[in-house]
C-alpha positions as a printed NumPy array, in Angstrom:
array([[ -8.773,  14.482,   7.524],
       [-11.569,  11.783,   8.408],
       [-14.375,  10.262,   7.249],
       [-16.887,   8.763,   9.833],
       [-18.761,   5.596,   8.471],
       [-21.484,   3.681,  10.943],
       [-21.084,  -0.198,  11.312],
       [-23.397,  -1.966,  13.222],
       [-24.5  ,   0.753,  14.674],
       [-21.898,   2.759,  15.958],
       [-19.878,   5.422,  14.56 ],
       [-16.459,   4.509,  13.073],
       [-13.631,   7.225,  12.375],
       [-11.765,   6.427,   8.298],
       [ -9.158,   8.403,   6.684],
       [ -9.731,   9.775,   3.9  ],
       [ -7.179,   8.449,   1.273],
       [ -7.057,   8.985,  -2.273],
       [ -6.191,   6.627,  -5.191],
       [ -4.036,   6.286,  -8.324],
       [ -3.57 ,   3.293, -10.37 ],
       [ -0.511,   3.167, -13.033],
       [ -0.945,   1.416, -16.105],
       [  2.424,   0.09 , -15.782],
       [  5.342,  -0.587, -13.199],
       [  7.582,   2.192, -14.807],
       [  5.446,   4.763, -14.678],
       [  4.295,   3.682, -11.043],
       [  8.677,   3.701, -10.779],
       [  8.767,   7.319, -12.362],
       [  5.714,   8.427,  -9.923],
       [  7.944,   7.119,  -6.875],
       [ 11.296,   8.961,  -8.48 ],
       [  9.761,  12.645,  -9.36 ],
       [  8.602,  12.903,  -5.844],
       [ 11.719,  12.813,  -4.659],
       [ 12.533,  15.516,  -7.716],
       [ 14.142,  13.23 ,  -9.953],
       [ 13.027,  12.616, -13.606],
       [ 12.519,   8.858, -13.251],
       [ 14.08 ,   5.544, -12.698],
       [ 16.82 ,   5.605, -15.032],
       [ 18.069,   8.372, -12.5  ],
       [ 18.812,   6.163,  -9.846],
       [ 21.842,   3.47 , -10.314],
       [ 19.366,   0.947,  -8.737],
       [ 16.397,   1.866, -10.877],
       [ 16.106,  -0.924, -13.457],
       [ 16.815,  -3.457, -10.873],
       [ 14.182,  -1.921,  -8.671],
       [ 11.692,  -2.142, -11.574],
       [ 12.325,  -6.105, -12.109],
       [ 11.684,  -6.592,  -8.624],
       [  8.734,  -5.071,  -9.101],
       [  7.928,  -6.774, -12.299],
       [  8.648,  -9.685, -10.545],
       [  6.463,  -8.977,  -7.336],
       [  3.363,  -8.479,  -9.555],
       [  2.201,  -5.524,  -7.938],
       [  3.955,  -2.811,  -5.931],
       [  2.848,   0.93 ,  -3.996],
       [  3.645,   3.752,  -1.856],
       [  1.96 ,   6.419,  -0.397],
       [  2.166,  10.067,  -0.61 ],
       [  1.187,  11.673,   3.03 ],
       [  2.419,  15.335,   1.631],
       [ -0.485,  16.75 ,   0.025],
       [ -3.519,  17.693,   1.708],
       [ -5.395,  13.942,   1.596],
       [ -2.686,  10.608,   1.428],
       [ -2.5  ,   9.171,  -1.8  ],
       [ -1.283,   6.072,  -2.747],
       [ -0.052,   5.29 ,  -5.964],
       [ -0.259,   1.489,  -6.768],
       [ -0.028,  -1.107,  -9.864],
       [ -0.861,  -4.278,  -9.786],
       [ -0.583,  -7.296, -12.651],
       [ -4.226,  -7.911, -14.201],
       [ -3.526, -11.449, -12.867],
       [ -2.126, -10.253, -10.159],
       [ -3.281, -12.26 ,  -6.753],
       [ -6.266, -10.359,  -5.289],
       [ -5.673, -10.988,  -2.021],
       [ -2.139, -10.53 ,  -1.871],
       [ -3.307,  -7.256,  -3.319],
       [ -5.179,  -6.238,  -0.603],
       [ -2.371,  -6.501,   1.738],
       [ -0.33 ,  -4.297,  -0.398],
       [ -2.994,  -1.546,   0.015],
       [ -4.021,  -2.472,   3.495],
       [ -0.354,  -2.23 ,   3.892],
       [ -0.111,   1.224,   2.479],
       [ -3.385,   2.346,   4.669],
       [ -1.489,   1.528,   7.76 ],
       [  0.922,   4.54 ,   7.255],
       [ -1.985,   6.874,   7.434],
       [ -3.783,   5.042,  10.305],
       [ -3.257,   4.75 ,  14.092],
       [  0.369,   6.161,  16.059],
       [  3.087,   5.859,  14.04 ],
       [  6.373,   4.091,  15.452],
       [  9.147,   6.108,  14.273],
       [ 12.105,   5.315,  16.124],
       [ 15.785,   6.547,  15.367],
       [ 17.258,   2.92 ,  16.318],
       [ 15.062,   1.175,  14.432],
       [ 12.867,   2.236,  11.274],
       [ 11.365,  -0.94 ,  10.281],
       [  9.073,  -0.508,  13.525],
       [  6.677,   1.492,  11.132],
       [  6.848,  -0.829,   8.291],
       [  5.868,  -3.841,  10.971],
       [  2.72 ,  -1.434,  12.187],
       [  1.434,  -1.37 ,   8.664],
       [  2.083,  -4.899,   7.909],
       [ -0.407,  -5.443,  10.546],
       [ -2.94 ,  -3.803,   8.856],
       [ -2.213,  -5.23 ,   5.499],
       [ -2.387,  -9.009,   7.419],
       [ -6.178,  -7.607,   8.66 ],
       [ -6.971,  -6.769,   4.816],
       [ -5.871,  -9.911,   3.321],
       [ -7.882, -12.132,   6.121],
       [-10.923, -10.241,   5.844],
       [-11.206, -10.362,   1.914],
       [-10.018, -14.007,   2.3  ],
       [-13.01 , -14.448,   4.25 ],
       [-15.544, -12.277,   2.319],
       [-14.092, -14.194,  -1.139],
       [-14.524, -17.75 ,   0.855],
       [-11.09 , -18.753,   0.442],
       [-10.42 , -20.183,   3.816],
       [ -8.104, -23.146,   4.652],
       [-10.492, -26.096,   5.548],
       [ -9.617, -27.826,   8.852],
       [ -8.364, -31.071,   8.055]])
């Protein structure tokens, strides 16, 4: 599904994505688990590690394409780096947007396509927030 937005003018094509924010890393953890039809974290022998990473990372999401709209289920520190946070989600809009590049040989190719997209979010809200690099 797609929403159509104008900008400058001419007619631009969105998806339509829907949001959830978790209070906390475990229960954005547990969210990530139970779709895969396990209780939570603690089911999975890398679970607590996987939650310190994430602890440590500040912020962490994934997206559900399975439903009728994408949703992507996200937390993110209060103090968490804004921008950084917008490549997260830009990140996690990349799944849903353009071709995907699933390949048998190698399945990072996807990840790399929505890295691109989260790179485009963090420059433009870099630019919008006026954090530029001065040229020196």
């Amino acid at each position: 599904m797609k929403r159509s937005i104008e900008i400058v003018g001419i007619p631009r094509s969105l998806p339509v994505i829907c949001w959830k924010r978790y209070g906390t890393p475990a229960a954005l953890l547990n969210a990530f688990f139970r779709g895969m039809r396990l209780r939570g974290y603690r089911d999975v022998r890398e679970g607590p590690s996987m939650l310190d990473g994430i602890r440590e990372m500040r912020m962490w999401a994934f997206i559900d394409t399975e439903k009728n709209r994408p949703l992507v289920h996200y937390w993110a520190a209060k103090d968490a780096d804004p921008l950084r946070v917008a490549y997260m989600l830009g990140h996690e809009v990349g799944h849903v947007s353009g071709k995907r590049l699933n390949s048998r040989r190698n399945s990072w190719r996807e990840e790399l396509r929505a890295d691109e997209y989260g790179a485009a979010a963090f420059l433009a809200l870099r630019e919008v927030m006026g954090k530029r690099r001065r040229k020196r």
